[in-house]
N, C-alpha and C positions, 0 to 999 in steps of 0.2 A: 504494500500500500504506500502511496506519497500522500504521506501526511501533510507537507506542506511544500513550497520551493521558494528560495532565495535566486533573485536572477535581476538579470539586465533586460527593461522594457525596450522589443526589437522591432515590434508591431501590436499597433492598439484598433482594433474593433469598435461596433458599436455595444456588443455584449459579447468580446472576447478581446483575447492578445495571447500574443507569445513572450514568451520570458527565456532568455537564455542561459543558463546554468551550467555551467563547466563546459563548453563548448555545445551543448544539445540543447535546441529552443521545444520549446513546452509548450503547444496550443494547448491555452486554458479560457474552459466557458467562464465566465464570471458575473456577480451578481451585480446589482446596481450600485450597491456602497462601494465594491471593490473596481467596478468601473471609475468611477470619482476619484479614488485613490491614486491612480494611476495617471499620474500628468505628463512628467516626459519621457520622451525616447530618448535610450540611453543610460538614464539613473537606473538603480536597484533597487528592486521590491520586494517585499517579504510577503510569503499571501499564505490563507489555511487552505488545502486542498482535500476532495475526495474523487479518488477514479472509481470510475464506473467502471466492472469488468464483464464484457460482453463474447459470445463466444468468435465472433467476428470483428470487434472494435475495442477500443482503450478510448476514452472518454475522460477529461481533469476538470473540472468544476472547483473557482477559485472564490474564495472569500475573506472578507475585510478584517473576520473577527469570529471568535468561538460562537458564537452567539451565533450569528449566519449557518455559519457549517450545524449547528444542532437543528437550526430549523427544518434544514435544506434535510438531514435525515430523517429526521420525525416525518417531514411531507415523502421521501420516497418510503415508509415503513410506510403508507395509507396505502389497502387496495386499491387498483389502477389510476395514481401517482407514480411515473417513471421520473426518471434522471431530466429529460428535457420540460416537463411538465413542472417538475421542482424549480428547473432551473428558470422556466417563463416565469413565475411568481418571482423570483427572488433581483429577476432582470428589469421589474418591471416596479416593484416594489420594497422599499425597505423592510427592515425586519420589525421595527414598528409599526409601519402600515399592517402589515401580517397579522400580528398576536395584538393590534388594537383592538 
């Protein structure tokens, strides 16, 4: 599991980026706080991360804060809540907005 990644911002999305980490850039989905987070290309960012492991794909889902990352599991523990479905709420809405 990548519990988290330390990296260099190489490219920014509008609900994602890649982060570069010891020579290997990282597409990582990311939530709306942790989009905000992420100002320039270039600098280094710290993010919390949970990969999705699929029989066909590897998937990273990045967050700003413990708080994110608990929600984002709690929503895919919900029957039919998957990993992009998690990550539409949390791209779209704070973690406040959520549990308001």
């Amino acid at each position: 599991m990548i519990a988290s990644i330390r990296g260099k911002l190489i490219f920014k999305g509008k609900n994602d980026a890649v982060l570069e980490a010891a020579g290997v850039g990282y597409h990582v989905f990311l939530s709306r706080t942790a989009t905000e987070l992420l100002v320039n290309i270039g600098e280094e960012y710290h993010l919390l991360t949970y990969l999705d492991v699929k029989e066909n794909s590897l998937q990273l889902f990045g967050f700003s804060d413990s708080r994110e990352k608990e929600i984002y599991r709690l929503l895919i523990s919900v029957s039919g809540i998957g990993p992009k479905i998690a990550h539409s709420f949390l791209a779209n809405f704070t973690f406040e907005e959520i549990i308001g």
